[in-house]
C-alpha positions in Angstrom: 164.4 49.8 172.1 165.0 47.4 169.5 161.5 45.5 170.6 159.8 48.8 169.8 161.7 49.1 166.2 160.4 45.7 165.5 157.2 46.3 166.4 156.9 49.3 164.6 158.5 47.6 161.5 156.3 44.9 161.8 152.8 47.3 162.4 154.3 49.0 159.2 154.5 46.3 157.4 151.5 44.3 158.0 149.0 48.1 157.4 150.9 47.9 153.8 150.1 44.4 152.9 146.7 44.6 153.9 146.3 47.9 152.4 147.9 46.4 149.4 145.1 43.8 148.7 142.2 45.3 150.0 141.1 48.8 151.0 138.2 47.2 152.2 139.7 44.6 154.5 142.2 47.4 156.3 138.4 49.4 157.2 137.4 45.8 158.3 140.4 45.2 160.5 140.3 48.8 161.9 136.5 49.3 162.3 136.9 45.5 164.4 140.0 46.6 166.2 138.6 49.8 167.0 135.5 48.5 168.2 137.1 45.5 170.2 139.5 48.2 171.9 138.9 50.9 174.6 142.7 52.0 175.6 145.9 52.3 173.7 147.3 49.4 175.0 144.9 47.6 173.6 145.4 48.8 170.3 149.0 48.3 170.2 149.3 45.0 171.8 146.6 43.9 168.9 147.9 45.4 166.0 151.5 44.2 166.9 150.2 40.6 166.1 149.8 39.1 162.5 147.5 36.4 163.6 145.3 39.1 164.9 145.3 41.8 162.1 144.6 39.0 159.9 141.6 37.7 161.9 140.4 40.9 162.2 138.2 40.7 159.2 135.6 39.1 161.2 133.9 39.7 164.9 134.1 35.5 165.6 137.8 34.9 164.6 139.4 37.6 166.2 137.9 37.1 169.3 138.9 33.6 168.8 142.3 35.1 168.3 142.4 36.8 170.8 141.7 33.7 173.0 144.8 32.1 171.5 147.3 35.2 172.7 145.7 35.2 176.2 146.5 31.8 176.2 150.3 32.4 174.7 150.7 35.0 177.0 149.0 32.9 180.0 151.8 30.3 179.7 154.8 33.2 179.6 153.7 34.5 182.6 153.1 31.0 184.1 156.5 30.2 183.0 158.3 33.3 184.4 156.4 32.8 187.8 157.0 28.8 187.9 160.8 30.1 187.9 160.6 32.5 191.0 159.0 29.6 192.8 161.6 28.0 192.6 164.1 30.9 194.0 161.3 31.9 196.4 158.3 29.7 197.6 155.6 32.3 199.0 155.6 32.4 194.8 153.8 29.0 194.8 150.5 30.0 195.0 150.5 32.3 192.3 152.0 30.0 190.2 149.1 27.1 190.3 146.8 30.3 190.0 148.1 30.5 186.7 149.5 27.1 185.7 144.8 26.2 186.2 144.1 29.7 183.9 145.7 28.0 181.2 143.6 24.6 180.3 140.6 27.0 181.6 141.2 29.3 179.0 141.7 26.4 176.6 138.2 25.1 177.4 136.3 28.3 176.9 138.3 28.6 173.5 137.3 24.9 172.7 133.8 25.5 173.6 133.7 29.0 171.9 135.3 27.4 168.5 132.6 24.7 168.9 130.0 27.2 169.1 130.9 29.5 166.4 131.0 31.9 169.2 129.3 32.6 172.8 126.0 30.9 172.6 124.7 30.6 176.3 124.0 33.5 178.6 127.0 32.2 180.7 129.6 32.2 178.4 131.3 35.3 179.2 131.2 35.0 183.1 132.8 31.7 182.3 135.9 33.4 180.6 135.9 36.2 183.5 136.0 33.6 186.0 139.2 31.9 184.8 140.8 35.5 184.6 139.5 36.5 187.9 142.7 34.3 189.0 145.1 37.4 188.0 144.0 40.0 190.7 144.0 36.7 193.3 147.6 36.0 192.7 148.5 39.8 192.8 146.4 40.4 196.1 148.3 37.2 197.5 151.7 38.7 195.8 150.6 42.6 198.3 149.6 40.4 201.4 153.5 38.7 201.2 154.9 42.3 200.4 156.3 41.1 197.1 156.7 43.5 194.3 156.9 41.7 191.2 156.4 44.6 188.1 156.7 40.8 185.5 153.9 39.3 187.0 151.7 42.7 186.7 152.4 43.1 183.3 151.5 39.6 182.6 148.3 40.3 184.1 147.6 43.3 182.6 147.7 42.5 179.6 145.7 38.7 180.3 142.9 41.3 181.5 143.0 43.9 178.7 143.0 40.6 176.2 140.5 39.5 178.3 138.4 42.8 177.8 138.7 43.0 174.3 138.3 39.6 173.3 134.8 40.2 175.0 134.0 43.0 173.1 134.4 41.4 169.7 132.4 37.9 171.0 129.2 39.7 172.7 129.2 42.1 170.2 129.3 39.2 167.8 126.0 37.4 169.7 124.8 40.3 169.8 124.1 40.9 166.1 123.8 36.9 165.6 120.8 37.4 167.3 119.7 40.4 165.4 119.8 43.0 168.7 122.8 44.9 167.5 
């Protein structure tokens, strides 16, 4: 409960300040937001985070954003599962699912920085790729007949990042290349 009042403090207080300085940059963080999102979830997992709202004034850096929470949120999960390995070893395999997602995510990040965004037709099946390791360690997690509600989360919201943080970046080639 107290989570939810921070986060509702926090989503308060960040819409003021940005509201406060520019009209024009709160329609430019909503309209990219908006347009990066498809689910509620998505929306309030973005909006909760300063780094994001403050990125959101531009396609490029908040998918680049983006990138940087998936990989935050990447290494809690890989944390969280590198301790249940140790209290249970058919964890094990999940957990060097997720400790590899991490520098993979860091190299399409790198590369996508570099860039100045996704530049080859590839790009995005790349950063699917890496993520395709989430539903592999929770297949692996059904076929041991563990039930771990953490580890789903965790993965959830790696794939909903995932989602919208392709949105933003192929909507941003998109109209690089004038077909948007």
């Amino acid at each position: 409960m107290a989570s939810l009042q921070k986060l509702t403090i926090s989503v308060i207080l960040i819409s003021l300040v940005l509201c406060f300085f520019s009209s024009r940059s709160v329609n430019a963080v909503e309209d990219f937001i908006a347009q990066a999102c498809s689910s509620k979830e998505c929306n309030d997992i973005l909006r909760s985070d300063k780094q994001i709202t403050a990125a959101a004034t531009k396609e490029l850096d908040l998918g680049l954003a983006i990138m940087k929470l998936i990989i935050a949120q990447t290494k809690t999960t890989h944390d969280y599962i590198l301790k249940k390995t140790a209290e249970n070893p058919a964890y094990a395999d999940c957990e060097k699912l997720w400790l590899d997602m991490g520098p993979g995510f860091m190299r399409i990040l790198d590369t996508t920085t570099k860039n100045k965004g996704y530049k080859e037709d590839t790009d995005d099946y790349d950063f699917h790729d890496i993520g395709e390791a989430v539903g592999r360690c929770n297949s692996m997690l059904e076929e041991k007949k563990i039930v771990d509600p953490e580890i789903k989360k965790g993965g959830n919201i790696v794939l909903t990042l995932m989602a919208t943080a392709n949105n933003a970046l192929t909507h941003q080639k998109l109209t690089r290349k004038g077909q948007n």
